[in-house]
GUFI-315813 format. One record per atom (N, C-alpha, C, O): residue in one letter; x, y, z. Coordinates in steps of 0.1 Angstrom, whole numbers, padded with zeros to 4 digits, always signed. Example, Ala and Ser with C-alpha at 12.3 -4.5 7.8 and 13.67 -1.06 7.14 Angstrom:
BEGIN
a+0132-0057+0078/a+0123-0045+0078/a+0132-0033+0078/a+0142-0033+0085/s+0128-0022+0071/s+0137-0011+0071/s+0129+0000+0079/s+0134+0011+0080/
! end
This chain:
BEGIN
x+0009-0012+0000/x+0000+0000+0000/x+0009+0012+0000/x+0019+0013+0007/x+0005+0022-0007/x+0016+0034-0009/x+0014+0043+0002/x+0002+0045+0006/x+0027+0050+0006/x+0025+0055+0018/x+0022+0071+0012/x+0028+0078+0004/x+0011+0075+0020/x+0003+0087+0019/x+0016+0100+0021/x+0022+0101+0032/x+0017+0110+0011/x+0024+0118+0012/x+0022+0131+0019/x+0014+0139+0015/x+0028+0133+0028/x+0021+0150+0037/x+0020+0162+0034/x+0031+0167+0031/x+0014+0166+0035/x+0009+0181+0029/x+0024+0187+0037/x+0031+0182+0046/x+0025+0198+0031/x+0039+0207+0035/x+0035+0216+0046/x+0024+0213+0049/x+0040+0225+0054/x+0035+0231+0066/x+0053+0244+0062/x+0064+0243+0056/x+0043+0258+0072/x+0049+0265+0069/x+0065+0262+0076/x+0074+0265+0068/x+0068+0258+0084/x+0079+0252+0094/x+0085+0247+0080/x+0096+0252+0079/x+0083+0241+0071/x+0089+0233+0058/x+0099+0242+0053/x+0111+0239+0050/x+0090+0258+0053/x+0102+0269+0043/x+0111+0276+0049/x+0118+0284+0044/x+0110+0271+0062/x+0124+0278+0076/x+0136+0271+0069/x+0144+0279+0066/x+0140+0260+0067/x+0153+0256+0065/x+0159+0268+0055/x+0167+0277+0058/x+0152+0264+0042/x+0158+0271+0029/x+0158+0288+0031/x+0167+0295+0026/x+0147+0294+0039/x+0151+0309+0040/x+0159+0307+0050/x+0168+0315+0047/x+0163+0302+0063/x+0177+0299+0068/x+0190+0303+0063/x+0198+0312+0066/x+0188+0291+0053/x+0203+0292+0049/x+0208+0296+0040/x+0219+0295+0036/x+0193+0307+0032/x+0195+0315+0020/x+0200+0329+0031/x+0211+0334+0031/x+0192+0333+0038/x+0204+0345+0048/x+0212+0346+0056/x+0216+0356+0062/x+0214+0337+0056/x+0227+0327+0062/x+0237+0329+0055/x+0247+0331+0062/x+0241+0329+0040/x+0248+0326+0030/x+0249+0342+0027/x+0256+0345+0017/x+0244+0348+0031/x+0246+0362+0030/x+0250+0372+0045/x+0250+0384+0047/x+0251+0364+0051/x+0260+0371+0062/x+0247+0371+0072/x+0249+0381+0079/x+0240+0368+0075/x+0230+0372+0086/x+0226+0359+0098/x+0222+0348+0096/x+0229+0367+0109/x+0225+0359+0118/x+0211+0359+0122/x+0206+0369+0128/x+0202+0345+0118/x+0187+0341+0115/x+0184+0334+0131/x+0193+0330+0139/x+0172+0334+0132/x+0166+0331+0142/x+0150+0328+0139/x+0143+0335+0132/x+0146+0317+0146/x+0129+0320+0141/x+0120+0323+0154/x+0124+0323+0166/x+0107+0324+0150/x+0098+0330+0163/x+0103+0337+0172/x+0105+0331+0182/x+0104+0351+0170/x+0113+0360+0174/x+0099+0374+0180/x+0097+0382+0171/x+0094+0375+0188/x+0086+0387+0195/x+0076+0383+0183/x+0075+0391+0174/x+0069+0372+0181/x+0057+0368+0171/x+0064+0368+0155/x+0055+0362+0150/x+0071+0371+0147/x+0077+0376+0138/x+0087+0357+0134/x+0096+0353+0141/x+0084+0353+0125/x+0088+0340+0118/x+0101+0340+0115/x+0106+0330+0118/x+0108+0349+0111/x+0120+0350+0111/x+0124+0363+0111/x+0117+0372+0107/x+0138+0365+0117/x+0143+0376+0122/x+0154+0376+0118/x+0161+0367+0122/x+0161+0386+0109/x+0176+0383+0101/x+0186+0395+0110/x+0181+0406+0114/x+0199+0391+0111/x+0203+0403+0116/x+0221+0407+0113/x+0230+0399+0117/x+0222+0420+0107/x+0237+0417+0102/x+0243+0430+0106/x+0238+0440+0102/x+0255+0430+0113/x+0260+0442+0120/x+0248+0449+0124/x+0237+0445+0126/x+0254+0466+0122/x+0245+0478+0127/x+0229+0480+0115/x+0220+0488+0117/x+0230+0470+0103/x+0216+0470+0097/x+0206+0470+0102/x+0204+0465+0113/x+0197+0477+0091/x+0180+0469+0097/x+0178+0457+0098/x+0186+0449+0094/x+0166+0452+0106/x+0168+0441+0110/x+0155+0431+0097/x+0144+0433+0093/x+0160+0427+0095/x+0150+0413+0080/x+0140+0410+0087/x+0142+0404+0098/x+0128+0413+0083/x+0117+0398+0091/x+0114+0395+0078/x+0116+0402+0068/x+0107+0383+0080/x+0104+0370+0071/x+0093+0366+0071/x+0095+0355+0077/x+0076+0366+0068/x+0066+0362+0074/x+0066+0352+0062/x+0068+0355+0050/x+0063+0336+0068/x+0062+0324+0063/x+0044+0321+0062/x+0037+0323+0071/x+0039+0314+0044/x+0031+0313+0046/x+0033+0302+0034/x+0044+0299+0028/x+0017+0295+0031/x+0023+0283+0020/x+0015+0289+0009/x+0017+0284-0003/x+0007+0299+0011/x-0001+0310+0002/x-0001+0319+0000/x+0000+0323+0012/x-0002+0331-0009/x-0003+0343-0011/x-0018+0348-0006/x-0028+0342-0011/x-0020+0358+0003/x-0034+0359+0008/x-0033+0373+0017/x-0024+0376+0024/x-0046+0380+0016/x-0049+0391+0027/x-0040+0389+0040/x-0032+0397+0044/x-0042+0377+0046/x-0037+0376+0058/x-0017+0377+0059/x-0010+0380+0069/x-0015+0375+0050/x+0000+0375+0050/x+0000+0388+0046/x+0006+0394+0055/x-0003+0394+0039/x-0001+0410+0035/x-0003+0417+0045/x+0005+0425+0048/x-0015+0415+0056/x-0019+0423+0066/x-0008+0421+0074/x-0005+0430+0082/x+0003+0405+0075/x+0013+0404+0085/x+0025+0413+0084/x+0031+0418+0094/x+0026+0414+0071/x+0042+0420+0066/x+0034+0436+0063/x+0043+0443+0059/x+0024+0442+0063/x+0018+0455+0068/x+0024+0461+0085/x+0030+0472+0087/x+0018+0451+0095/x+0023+0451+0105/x+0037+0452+0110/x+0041+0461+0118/x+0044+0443+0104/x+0063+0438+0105/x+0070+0459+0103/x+0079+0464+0109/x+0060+0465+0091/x+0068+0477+0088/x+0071+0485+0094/x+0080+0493+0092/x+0061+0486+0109/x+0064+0492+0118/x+0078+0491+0128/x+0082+0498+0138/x+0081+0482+0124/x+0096+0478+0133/x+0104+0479+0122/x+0114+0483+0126/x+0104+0477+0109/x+0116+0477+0097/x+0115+0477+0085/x+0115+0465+0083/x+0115+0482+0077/x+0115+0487+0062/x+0119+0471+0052/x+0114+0468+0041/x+0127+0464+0059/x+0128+0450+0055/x+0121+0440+0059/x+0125+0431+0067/x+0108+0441+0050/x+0101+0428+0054/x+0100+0421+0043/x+0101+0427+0032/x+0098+0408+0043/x+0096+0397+0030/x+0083+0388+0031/x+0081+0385+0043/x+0076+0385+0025/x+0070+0373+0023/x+0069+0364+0013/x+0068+0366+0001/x+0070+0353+0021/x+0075+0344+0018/x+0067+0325+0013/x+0067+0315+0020/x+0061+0327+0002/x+0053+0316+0005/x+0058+0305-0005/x+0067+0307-0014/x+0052+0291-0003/x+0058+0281-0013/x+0059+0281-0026/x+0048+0277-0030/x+0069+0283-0037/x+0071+0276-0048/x+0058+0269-0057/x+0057+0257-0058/x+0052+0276-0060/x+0034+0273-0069/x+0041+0260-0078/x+0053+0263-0081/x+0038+0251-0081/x+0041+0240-0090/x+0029+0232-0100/x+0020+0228-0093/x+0028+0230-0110/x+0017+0220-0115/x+0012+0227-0128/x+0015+0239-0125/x+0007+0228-0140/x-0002+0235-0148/x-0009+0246-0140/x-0013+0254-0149/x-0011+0250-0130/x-0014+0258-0123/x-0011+0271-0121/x-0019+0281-0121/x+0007+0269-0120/x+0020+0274-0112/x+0019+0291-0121/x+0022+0301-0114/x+0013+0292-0134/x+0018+0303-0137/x+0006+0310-0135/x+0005+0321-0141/x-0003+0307-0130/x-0015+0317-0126/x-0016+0320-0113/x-0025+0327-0109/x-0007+0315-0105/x-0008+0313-0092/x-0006+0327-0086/x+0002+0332-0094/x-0009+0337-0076/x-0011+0348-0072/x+0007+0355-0074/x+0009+0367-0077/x+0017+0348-0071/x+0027+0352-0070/x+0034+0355-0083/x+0046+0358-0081/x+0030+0354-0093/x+0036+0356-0106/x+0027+0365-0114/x+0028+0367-0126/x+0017+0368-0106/x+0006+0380-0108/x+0012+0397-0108/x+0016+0403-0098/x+0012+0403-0124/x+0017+0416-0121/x+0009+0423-0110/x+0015+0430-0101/x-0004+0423-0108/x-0009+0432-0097/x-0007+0425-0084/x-0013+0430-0075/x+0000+0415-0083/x+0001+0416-0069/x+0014+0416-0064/x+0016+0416-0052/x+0024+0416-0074/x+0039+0421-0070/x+0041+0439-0071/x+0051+0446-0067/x+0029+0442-0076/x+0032+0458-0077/x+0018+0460-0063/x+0019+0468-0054/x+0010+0454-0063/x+0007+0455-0051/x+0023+0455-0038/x+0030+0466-0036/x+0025+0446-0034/x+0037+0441-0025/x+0049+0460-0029/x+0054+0468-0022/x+0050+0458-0042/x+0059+0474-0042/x+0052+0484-0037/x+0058+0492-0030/x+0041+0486-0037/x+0034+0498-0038/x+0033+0498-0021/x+0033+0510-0017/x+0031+0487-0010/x+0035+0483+0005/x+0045+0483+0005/x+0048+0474+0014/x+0056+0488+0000/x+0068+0484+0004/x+0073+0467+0010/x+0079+0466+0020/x+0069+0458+0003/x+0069+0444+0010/x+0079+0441+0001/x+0080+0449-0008/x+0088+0429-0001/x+0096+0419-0004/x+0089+0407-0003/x+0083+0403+0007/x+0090+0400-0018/x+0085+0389-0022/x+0094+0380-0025/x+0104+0383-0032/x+0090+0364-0020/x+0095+0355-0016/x+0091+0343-0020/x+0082+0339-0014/x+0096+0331-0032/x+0092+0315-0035/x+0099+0310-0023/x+0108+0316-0018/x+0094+0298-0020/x+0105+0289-0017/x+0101+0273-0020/x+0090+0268-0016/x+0111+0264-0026/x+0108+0253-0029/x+0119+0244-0015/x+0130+0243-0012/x+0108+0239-0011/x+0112+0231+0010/x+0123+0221+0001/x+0121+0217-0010/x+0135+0220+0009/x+0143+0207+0002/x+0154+0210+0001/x+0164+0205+0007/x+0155+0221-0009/x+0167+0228-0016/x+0176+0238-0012/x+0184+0244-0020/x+0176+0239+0002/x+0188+0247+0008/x+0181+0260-0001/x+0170+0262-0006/x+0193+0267+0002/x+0191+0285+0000/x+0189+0286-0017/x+0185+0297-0022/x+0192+0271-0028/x+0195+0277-0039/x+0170+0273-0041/x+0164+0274-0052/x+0165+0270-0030/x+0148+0269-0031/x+0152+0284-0030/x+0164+0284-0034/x+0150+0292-0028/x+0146+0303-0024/x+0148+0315-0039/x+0159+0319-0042/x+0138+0318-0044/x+0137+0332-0055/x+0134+0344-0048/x+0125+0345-0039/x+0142+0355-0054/x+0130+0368-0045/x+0125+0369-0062/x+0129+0365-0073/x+0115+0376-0058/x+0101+0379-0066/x+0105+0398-0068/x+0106+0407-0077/x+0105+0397-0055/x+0103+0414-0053/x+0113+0419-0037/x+0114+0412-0027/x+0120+0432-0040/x+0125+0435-0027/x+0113+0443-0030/x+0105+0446-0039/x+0119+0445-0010/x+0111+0458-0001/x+0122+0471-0006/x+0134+0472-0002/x+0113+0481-0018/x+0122+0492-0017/x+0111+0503-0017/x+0101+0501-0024/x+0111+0518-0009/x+0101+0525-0010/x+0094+0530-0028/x+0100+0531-0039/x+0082+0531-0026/x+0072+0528-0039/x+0073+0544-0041/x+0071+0552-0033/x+0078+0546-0055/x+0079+0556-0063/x+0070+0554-0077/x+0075+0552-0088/x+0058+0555-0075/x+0049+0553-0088/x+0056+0560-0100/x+0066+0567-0098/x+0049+0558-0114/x+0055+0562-0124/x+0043+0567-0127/x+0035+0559-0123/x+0039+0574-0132/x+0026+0584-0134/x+0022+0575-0153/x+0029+0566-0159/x+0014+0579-0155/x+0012+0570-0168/x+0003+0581-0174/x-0010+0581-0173/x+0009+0589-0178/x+0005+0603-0185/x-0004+0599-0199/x-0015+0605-0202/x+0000+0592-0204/x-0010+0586-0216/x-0029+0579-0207/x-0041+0583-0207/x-0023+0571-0202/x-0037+0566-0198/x-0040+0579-0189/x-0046+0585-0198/x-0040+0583-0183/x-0044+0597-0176/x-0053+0607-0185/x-0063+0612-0182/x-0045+0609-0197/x-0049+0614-0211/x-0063+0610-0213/x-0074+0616-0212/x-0060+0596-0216/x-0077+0590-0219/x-0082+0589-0210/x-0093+0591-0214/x-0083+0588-0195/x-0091+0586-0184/x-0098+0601-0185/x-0110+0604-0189/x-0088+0610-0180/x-0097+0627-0179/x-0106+0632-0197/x-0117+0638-0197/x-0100+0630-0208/x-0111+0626-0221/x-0123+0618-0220/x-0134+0623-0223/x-0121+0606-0216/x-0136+0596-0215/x-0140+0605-0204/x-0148+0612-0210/x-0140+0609-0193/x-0146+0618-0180/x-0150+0631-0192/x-0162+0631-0192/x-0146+0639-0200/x-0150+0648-0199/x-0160+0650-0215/x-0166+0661-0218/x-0160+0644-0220/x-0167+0635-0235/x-0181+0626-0229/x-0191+0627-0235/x-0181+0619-0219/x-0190+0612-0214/x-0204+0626-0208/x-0203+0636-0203/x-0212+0620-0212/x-0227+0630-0210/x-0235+0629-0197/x-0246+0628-0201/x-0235+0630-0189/x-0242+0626-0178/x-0235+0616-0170/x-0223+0617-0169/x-0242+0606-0164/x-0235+0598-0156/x-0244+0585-0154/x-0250+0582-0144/x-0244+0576-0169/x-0253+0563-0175/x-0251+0554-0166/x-0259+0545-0168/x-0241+0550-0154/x-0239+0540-0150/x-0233+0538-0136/x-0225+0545-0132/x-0238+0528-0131/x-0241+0525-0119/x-0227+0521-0111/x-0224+0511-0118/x-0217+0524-0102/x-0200+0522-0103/x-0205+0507-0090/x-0214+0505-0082/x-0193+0499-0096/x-0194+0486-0097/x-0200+0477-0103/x-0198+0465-0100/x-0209+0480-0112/x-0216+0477-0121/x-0207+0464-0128/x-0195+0469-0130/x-0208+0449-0133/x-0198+0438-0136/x-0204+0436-0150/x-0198+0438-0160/x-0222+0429-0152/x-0224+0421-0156/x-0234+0428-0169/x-0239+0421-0178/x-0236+0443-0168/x-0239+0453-0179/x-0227+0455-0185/x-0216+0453-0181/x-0232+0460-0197/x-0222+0469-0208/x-0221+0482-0199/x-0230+0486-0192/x-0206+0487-0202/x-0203+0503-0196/x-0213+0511-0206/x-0216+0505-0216/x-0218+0523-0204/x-0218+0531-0215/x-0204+0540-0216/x-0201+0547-0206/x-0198+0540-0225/x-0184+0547-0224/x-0193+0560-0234/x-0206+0560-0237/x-0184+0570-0239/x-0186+0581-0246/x-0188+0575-0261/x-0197+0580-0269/x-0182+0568-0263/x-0183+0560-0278/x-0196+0556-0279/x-0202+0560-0289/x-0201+0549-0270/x-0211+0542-0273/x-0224+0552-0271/x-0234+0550-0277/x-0222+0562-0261/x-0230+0566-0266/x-0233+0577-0273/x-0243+0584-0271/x-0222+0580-0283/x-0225+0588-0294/x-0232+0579-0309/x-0239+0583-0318/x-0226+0564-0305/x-0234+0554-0312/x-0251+0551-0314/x-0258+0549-0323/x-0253+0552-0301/x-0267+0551-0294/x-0272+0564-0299/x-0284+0565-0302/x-0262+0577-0299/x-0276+0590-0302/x-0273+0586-0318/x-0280+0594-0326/x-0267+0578-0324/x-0263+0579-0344/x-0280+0567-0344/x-0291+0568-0351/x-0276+0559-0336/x-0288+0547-0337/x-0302+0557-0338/x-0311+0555-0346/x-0302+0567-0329/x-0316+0569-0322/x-0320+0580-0336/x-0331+0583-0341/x-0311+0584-0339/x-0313+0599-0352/x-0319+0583-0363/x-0331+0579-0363/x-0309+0579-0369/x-0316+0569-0375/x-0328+0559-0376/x-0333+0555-0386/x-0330+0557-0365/x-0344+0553-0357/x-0358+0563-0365/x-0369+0561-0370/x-0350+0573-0363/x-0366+0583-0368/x-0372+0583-0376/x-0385+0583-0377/x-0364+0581-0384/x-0369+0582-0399/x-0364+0569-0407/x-0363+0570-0419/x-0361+0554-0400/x-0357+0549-0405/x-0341+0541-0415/x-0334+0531-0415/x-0341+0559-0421/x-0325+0556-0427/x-0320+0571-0425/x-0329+0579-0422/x-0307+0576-0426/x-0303+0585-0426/x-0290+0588-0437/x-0285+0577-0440/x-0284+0598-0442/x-0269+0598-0447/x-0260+0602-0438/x-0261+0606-0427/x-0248+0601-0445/x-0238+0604-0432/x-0243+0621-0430/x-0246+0626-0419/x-0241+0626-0444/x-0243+0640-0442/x-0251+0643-0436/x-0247+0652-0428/x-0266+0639-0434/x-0275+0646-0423/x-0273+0644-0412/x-0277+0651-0403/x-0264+0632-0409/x-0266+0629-0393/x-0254+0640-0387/x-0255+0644-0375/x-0238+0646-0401/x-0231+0654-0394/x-0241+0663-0392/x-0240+0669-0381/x-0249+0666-0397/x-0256+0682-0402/x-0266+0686-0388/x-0274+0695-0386/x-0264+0675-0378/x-0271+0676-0363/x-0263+0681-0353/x-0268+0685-0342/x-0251+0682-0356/x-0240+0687-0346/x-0237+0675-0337/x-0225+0674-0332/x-0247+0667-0334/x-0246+0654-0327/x-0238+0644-0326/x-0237+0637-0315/x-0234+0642-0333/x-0224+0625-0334/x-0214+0635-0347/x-0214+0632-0359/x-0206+0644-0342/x-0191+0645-0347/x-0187+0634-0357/x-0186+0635-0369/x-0186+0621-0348/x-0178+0610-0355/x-0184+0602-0361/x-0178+0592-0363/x-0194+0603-0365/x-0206+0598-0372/x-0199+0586-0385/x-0206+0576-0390/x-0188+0589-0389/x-0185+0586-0400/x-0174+0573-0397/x-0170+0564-0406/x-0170+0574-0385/x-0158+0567-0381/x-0169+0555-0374/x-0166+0544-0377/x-0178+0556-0365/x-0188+0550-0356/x-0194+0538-0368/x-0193+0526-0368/x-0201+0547-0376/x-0209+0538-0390/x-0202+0528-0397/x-0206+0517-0399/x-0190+0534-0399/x-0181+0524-0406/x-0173+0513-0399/x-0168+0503-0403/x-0176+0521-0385/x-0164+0503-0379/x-0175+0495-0371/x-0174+0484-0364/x-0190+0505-0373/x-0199+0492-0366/x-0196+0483-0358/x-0201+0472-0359/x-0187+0487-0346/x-0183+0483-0335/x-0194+0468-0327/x-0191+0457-0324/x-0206+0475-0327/x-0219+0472-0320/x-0229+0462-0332/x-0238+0454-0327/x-0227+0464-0345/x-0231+0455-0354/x-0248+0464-0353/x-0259+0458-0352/x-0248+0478-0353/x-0259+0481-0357/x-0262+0490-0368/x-0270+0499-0367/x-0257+0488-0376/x-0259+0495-0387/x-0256+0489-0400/x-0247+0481-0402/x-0264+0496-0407/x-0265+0483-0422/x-0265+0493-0434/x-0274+0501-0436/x-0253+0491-0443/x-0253+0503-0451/x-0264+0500-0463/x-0262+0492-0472/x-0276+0508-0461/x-0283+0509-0477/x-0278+0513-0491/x-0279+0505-0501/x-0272+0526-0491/x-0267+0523-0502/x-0255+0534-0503/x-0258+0540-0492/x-0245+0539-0507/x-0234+0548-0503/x-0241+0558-0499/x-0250+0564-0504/x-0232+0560-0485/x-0232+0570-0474/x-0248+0571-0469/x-0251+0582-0465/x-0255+0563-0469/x-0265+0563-0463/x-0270+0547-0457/x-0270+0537-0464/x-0273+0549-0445/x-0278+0536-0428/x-0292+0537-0428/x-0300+0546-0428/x-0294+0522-0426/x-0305+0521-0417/x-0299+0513-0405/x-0287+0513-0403/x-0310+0508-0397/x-0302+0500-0385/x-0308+0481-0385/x-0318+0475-0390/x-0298+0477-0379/x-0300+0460-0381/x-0315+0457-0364/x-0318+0464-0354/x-0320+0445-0369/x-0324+0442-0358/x-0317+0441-0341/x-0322+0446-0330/x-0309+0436-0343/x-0296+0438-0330/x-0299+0456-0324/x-0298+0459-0312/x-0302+0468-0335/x-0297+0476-0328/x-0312+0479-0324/x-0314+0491-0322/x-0322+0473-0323/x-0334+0481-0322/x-0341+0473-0309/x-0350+0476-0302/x-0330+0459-0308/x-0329+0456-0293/x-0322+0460-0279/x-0324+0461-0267/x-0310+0460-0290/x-0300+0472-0282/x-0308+0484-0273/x-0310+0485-0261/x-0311+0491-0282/x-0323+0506-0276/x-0331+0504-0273/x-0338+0514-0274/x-0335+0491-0266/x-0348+0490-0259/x-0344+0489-0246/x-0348+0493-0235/x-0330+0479-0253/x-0318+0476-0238/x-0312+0484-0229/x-0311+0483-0216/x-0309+0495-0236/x-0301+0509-0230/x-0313+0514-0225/x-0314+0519-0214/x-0322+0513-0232/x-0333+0528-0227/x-0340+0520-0206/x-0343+0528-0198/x-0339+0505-0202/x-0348+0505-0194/x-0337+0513-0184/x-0336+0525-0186/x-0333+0510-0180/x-0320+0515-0171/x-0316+0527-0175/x-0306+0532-0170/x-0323+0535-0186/x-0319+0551-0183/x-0307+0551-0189/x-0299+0557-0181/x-0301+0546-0201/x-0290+0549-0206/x-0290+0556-0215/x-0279+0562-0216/x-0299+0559-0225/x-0298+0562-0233/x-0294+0576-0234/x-0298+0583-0224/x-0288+0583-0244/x-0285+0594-0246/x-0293+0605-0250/x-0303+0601-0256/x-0293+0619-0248/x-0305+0627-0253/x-0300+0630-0265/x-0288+0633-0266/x-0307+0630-0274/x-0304+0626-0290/x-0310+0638-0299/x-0311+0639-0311/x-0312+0648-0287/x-0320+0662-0292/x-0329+0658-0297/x-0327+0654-0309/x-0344+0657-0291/x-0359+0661-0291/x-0367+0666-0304/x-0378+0663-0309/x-0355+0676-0307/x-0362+0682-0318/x-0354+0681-0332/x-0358+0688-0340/x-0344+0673-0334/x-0333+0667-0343/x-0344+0662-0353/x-0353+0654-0350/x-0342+0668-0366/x-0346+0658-0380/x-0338+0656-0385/x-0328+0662-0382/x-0336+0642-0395/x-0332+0640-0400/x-0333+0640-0420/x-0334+0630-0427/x-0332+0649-0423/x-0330+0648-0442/x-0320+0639-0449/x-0308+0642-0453/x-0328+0629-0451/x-0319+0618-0458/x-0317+0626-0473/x-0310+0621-0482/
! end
């Protein structure tokens, strides 16, 4: 009968982070004032280590805590292995820039392998964001292009109304009126600027070219705008807007 193999325990990753700061000059110790490991080398700051076999709230909230005694903290959890391994929280860009942006140090370790188990992921170095002036660009644009305020914030399992869509929705709703419209009348509303760029990339699959430069709309978009309208999305499409095909 094969003998049942045992799940690993955090006690498992003490050896290899041991003798990985060990091999770097520091005198280690574990369970030190609640703190899993405690590294210590001349007049330096002092290393803590929080051991876990998961990446998780509760370990973040530990090495949150650790900062108040030293700017060097790490966590440290097991070595993800299997088909799994590369989705596993620790090879996740948002959660190593999470760990930067807390100032934490990130930590594999595979139990077994002495100091050469041990990868850092991430040091602990103070979080100096990089501003991202492009996306900023488009974030304050979609805020100041967008018409009102269509949608409900945390909202998952609706369509956003972004600004696009709903200059789409007021091109749908002009064409709605009367059936069909040309590009030229729908610019000739002041309404939908991009009228020309929206029509032609039919993003939404509502619009059906009759015959050059002039739309009608497909069935899809006439459920669309029944869609948008219960929930108050729709756009005000000007009231008193004709359209001269």
């Amino acid at each position: 009968m094969p003998r049942a193999v045992s799940s690993p325990a955090e006690t498992d990753l003490y050896p290899a982070v041991k003798a990985f700061l060990e091999g770097q000059g520091y005198d280690v110790k574990a369970e030190v004032r609640g703190c899993d490991v405690v590294a210590i080398r001349g007049d330096e700051p002092p290393v803590i280590v929080e051991l876990k076999l998961s990446f998780g709230l509760a370990l973040v909230l530990q090495g949150v805590d650790r900062l108040a005694l030293t700017d060097r903290v790490y966590l440290a959890v097991i070595r993800p292995r299997g088909r799994r391994a590369r989705r596993a929280p620790v090879h996740r860009r948002d959660v190593r820039d999470l760990c930067r942006r807390l100032g934490l140090g990130l930590l594999t370790v595979e139990p077994g392998r002495g100091a050469a188990g041990v990868e850092v992921i991430v040091d602990p170095t103070p979080y100096r964001p990089r501003r991202r002036r492009a996306s900023l660009t488009r974030l304050l644009g979609e805020h100041a292009r967008r018409i009102g305020d269509p949608n409900r914030g945390g909202m998952t399992r609706t369509p956003i109304v972004t600004a696009y869509r709903q200059e789409a929705l007021r091109c749908a709703i002009l064409i709605g009126r009367g059936g069909r419209a040309s590009l030229k009348a729908l610019r000739e509303t002041g309404l939908v600027p991009n009228a020309s760029r929206i029509l032609q990339r039919d993003v939404y699959g509502w619009f059906r070219r009759l015959e050059r430069a002039t739309y009608g709309l497909t069935e899809r978009a006439r459920r669309d705008l029944g869609r948008f309208a219960a929930p108050n999305g729709l756009p005000d499409a000007g009231a008193g807007a004709t359209i001269q095909s």
